[in-house]
N, C-alpha and C positions, 0 to 999 in steps of 0.2 A: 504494500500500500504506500501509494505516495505520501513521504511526511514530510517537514518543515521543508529542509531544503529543496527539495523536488518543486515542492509549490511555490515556492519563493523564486527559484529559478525561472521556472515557467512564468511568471507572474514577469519577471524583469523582461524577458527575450519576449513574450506575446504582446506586450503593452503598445513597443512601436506598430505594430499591426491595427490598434485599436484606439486609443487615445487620441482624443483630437480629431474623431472622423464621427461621419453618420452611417447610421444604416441602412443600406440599401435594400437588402433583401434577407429574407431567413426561410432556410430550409430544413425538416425535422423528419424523422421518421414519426408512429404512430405514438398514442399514447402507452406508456406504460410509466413502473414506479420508478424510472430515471427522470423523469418530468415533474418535478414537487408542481410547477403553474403547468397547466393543459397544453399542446403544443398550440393548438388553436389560438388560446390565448399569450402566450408568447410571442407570437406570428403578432398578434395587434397590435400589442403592447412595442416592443421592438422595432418596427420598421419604423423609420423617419425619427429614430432618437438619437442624441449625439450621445458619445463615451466620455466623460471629463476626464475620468479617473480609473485605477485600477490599482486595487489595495490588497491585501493579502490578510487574513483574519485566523491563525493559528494554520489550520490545515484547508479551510477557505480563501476563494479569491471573489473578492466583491467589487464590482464594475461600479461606479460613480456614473449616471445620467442623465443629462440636464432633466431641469422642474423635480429634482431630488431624489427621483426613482434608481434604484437600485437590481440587479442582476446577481444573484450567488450561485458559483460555480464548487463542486466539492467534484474530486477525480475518485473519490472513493476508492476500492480497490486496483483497478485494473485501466482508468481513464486515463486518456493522453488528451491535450488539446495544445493544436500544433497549426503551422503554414499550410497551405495548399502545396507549396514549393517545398515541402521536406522528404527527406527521402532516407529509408531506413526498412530494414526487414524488421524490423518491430512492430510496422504497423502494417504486416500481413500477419492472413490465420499460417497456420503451422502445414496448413499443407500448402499453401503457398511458397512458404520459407524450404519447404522440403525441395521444390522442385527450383530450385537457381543455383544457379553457380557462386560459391564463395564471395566471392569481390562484384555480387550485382547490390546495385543498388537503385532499385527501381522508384519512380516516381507513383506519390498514393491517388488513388481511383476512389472514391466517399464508396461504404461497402452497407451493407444491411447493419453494420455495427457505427456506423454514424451520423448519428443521433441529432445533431446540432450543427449545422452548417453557415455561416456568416459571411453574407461579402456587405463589404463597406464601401460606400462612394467612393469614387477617384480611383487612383490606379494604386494599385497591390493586391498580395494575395488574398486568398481566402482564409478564414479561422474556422477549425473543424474540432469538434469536441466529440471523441472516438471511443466507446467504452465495449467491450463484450460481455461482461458480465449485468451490465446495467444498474451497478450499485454505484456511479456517479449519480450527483445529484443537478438539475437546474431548476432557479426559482425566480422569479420576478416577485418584487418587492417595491410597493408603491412610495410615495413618498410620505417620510413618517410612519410607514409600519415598521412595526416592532420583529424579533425576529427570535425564536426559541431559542436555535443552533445555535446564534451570536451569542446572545444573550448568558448563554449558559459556559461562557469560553473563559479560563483561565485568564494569570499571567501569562504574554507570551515568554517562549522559552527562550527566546535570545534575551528577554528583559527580565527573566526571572532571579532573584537575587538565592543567595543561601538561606536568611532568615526570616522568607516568605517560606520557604520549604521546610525548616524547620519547624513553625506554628503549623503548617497544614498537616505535618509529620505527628503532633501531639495529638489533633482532634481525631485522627483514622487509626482501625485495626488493619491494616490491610501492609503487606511488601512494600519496601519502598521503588521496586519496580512497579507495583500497582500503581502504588500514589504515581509515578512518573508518568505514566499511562493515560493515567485520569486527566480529561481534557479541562474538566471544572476548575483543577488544578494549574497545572501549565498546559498552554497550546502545541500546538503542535509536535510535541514527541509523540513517536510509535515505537514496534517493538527494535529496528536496527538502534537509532542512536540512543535507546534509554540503554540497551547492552554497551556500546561503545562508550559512555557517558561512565555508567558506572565501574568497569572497568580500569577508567583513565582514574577515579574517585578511589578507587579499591574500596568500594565498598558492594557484597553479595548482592547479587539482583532478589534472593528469599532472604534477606535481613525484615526485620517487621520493623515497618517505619518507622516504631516509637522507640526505637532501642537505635536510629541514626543519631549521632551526637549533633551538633550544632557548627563544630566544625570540619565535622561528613558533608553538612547539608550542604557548607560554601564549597566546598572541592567540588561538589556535584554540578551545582549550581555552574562553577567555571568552565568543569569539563562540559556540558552541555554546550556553553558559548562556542567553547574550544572546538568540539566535533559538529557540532551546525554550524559555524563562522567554515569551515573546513571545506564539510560538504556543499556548499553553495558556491565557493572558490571553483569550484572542481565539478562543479555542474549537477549535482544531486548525485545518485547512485541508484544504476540498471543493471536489478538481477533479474526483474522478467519483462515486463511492459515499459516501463519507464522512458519515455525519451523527452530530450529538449524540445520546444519548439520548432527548431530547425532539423530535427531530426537525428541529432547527436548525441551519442552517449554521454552519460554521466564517466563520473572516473570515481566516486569514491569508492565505489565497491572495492577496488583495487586496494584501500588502504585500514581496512576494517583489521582489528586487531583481536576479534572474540564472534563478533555475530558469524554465523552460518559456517563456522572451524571447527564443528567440533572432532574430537579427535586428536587434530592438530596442534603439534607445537605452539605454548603459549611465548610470546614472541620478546618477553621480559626474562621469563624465569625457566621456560622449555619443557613445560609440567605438559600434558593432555589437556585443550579445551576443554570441559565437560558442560553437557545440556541438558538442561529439564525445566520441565513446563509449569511456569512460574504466573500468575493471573490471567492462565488460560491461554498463557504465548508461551513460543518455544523462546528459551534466554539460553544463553549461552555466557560463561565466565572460566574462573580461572582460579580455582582451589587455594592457590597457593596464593598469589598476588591481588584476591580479594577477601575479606574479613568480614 
């Protein structure tokens, strides 16, 4: 699932495509639970509105519109929202990807898997919002309504301090992988950087939150900067769907020191990764070099 950085990423590279323009046109496939507003009504709503903006809300990206209306976009599991002009076998099905040669790199076709399609006045490409699974989400948001999802969003985790984590660490019985989890909490971690985060912290992803000391909480809290400031350098990280905008892989994957190793050499102290399913995710750490 795409987290922080992914969406943050995406939000910077998609923005010149949309900011500052109007809508021309919108195209959707049918209704289903990927459409929180109706396509029908989206279609209304949308065409002939301008983009002001385009912000980023924990693991959400919320479009700015003139007369105040608003657009939320969530990738959910498995979403891309990218160029017309990108090109990548990520955004084919697997039997697609089966039949090409290595080094193609073909330009994308809008396929029964996407959902949302946008062209904008004047010249550029298109913006396509591509999901297979259908657990992204879009929703039009009049001006002045209020909005559950937001509403209910953390500290972001780029601005999350140690001693915001420590007080929310006293009131829950839950892992301090949980708490990291927990969106109410901080925004936008999921399960790679809370693994990566606690790790760099040495602190157990099944420690019980109330037993992290206070200055656990600020190591966490830094490593968190540390590995989203990272990941976002480096374009998010693609271990299945995941792509830029333009089409381009992420690179952090490459730099992950615990999530998805296990087994593997821990890269400090040379112990075995080990893994287990820690607030219903798979966590991965490091026996020796976490406490």
């Amino acid at each position: 699932m795409p987290e922080l950085p992914e969406v943050e990423t995406t939000r910077r590279r998609i923005a010149p495509f949309l900011v500052g323009k109007r809508v021309e046109e919108i195209v959707t496939t049918g209704p289903s639970y990927f459409f929180l507003t109706s396509p029908a009504a989206l279609r209304r709503s949308l065409v002939g509105r301008r983009i002001e903006s385009l912000d980023r809300a924990g693991k959400y990206l919320v479009a700015g519109l003139d007369r105040g209306a608003r657009l939320l976009l969530h990738l959910g599991m498995t979403g891309q929202l990218f160029s017309s002009e990108a090109t990548s076998v990520r955004l084919l099905s697997a039997t697609a990807r089966a039949s090409l040669p290595p080094e193609a790199q073909p330009r994308f076709e809008p396929d029964e898997h996407t959902h949302l399609q946008i062209t904008m006045e004047g010249e550029g490409p298109k913006v396509f919002f591509r999901d297979v699974r259908k657990f992204g989400k879009v929703q039009w948001l009049a001006s002045g309504e209020e909005n559950a999802r937001l509403d209910r969003l953390g500290t972001d985790a780029l601005e999350l301090t140690g001693e915001e984590l420590f007080r929310a660490n006293r009131r829950r019985r839950v892992t301090i992988k949980g708490m990291l989890l927990d969106q109410s909490v901080t925004a936008g971690v999921g399960n790679i950087y809370a693994d990566e985060a606690l790790f760099i912290a040495g602190v157990r992803p099944g420690r019980a939150a109330q037993r992290v000391t206070r200055r656990e909480c600020e190591a966490i809290a830094l490593a968190l900067h540390r590995v989203l400031g990272r990941s976002i350098e480096t374009g998010g990280s693609s271990i299945s769907d995941y792509v830029a905008p333009d089409g381009s892989d992420g690179g952090y994957q490459d730099e992950r020191k615990v999530y998805g190793r296990r087994g593997e050499a821990c890269l400090e102290c040379g112990d075995a990764i080990k893994r287990r399913i820690i607030a219903q995710r798979s966590s991965h750490y490091c026996a020796r070099c976490q406490r």
